[in-house]
C-alpha positions, 0 to 999 in steps of 0.5 A: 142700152140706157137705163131709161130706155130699159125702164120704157121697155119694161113699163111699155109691156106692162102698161102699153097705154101709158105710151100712148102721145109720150113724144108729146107729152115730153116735149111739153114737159122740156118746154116748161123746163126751158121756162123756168130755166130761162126765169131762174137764170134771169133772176126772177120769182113766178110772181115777177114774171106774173106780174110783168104778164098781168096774171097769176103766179099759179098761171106761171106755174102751171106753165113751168109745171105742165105746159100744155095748150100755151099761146104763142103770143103768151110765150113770147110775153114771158120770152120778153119778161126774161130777157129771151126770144122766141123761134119757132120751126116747122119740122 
């Protein structure tokens, strides 16, 4: 058994709530690292993909940061700023 999942068996019998939607949340979590891995490997600062997306550098890193509720239609603007495509699968 990993670490990680000792840590989630531990911490599930102390704080049962704290688990609650923890697949969600996680995913949102790997979306904002995939964006910002994606920006940093094109070369780029928050403020230049702001820019490019006609808003804020704090809307960026909110995305980067904790990237819930993010329209389809921005994600593929900010695809677009670096360099990238979007996919999306039903499963």
């Amino acid at each position: 058994m990993s670490d990680l999942q000792k840590y989630k068996n531990k911490r599930m019998k102390k704080d049962p709530e704290f688990w609650k939607n923890y697949d969600e949340r996680f995913e949102t979590f790997k979306l904002g690292l995939l964006l910002k891995k994606a920006r940093m490997e094109a070369g780029l600062t928050q403020e230049q993909i702001a820019q490019q997306l006609h808003t804020t550098k704090s809307v960026i890193s909110r995305m980067e940061n904790h990237s819930t509720d993010i329209r389809l239609s921005t994600l593929e603007k900010f695809a677009r700023a670096v360099g990238k495509d979007i996919h999306v699968a039903l499963v």
